[in-house]
N, C-alpha and C positions, 0 to 999 in steps of 0.2 A: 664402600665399594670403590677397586679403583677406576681411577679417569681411562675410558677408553680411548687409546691414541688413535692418532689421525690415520690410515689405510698404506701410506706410503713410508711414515714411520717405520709403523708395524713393520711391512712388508723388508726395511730395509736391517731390522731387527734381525730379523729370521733369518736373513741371509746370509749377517754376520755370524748369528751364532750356526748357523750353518758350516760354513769355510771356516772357523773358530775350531769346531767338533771334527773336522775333516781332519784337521791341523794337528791337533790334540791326540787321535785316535790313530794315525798313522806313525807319529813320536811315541806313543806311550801304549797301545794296545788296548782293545774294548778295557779287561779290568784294570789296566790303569791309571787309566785316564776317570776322573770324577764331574761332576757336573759346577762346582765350583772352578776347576782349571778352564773349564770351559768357558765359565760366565767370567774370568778374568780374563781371557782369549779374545772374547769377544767384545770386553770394556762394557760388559754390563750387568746386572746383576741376578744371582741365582733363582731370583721370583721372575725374573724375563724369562730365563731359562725355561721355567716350568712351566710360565704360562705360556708358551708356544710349543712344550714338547711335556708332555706327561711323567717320561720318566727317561734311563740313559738309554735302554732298549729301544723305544719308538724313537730315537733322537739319532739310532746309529742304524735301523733299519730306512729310515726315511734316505740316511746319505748316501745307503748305499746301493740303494733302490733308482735315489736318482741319477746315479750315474749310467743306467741301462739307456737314457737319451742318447748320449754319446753314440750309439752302435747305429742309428738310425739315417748317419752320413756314409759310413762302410754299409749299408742295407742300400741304399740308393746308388755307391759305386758298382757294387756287384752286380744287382740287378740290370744296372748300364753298358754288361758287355753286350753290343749288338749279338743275334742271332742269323743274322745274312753277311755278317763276314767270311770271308775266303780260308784259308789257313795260316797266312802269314800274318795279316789281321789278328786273328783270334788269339797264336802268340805273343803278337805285342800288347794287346789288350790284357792279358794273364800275366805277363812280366811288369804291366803299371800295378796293376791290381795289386800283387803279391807284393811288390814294393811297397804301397803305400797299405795295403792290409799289417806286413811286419813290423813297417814303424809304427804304428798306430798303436799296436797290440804290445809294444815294447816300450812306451813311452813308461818315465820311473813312477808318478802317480799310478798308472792302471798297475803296474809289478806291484807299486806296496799295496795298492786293493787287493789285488789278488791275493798277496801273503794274509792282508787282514783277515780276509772274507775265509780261507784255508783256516787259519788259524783258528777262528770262532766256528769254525764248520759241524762241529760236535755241539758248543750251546745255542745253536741257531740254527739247526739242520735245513730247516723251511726258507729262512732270509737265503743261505745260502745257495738250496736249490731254485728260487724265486731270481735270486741275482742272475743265476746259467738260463735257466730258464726263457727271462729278456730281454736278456744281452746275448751271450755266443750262440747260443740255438738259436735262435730268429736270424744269428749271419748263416749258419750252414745251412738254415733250412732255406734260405733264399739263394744259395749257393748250391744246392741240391737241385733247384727247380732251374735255375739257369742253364745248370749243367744239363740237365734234362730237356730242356729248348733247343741247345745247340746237341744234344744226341740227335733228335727231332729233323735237324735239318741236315744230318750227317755228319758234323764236324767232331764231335765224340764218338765213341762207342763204350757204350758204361749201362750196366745192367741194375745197378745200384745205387742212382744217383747220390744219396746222403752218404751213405759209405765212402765213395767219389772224395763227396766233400771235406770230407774228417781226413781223408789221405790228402786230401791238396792240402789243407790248413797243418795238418799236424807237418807234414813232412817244410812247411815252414817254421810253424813256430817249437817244434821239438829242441832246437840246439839253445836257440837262444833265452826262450822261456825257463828252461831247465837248469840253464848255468843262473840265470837270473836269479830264480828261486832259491837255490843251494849255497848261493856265493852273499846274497843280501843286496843285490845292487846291478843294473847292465853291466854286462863284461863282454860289449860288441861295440865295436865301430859302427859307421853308415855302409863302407864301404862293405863290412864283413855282412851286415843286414842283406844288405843288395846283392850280397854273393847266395847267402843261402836263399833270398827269392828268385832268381837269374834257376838256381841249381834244383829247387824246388819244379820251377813249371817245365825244366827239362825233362824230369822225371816223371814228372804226374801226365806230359804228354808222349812219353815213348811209352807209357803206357795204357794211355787211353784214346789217342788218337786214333 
């Protein structure tokens, strides 16, 4: 039998072969990537591997499952625009947001999750509806209810709050998301980011205001 390692070992095992598998899977794609590259990645060996993840399925639903944490700093932005601001307020509150919502969403790790997670989206239909699911729906749906507190006090008019939502967010990240995907890499500046969120909330409030 072997020797159970110490909790913090372990723990610091996992981690490696974690960022190891992250490493590996975003260089090489789910089938290319084997469970030896990994345990060479992570400088240790193929029975760590296993004995901390079953097989390369559990091992690539886990990484990619945990990245839906991440969304839960953008969940507490959103929900942070006041609802008793004025109208000038509520603008510049929309123009931080949409700023730091498009970099966020543009940063090159979450683009190659996205390509991954797209890519495997046929042998992993459930991982990948489970990833949306998480992650972007819990931001529109908190985006949705927001939008809906400031209809509440008047500073909206939106009949369809999450509808709302998916036109604020898409009409940000439509240009840059898109060249992303198609081109294999950013193909925006900060400044060009800050243009389409700036151009974004002018839009979304000449027509919902």
């Amino acid at each position: 039998m072997a020797a159970i390692e110490p909790g913090g070992r372990s723990a610091r095992k996992h981690q490696a072969i974690m960022e190891a598998a992250t490493a590996a899977f975003m260089a090489k794609g789910y089938a290319g990537t084997s469970m030896d590259d990994i345990a060479k990645l992570a400088a240790v060996s193929k029975q760590t591997v296993y004995k901390h993840f079953a097989d390369k399925e559990k091992l690539f639903a886990e990484i990619v499952l945990a990245t839906t944490d991440r969304v839960d700093a953008m969940i507490d932005l959103v929900a942070g625009i006041p609802t008793d601001a004025d109208a000038d307020a509520l603008e510049e509150h929309l123009l931080r947001l949409s700023r730091q919502f498009l970099t966020a969403l543009t940063q090159p790790q979450v683009l190659q999750l996205r390509r991954l997670i797209i890519a495997n989206a046929d042998t992993f239909p459930d991982l990948g509806a489970a990833w949306y699911e998480q992650g972007f729906e819990r931001v529109l749906a908190t985006l949705a209810a927001t939008f809906q507190r400031l209809a509440d006090q008047g500073l909206l008019r939106i009949d369809d709050p999450l509808l709302a939502a998916n036109h604020f967010s898409g009409m940000l990240l439509w240009i840059p998301v898109n060249r992303a995907m198609f081109h294999g890499g950013p193909q925006h500046t900060q400044a060009e980011l800050d243009h389409y969120a700036d151009e974004g909330v002018r839009v979304f409030l000449a027509a919902y205001r």
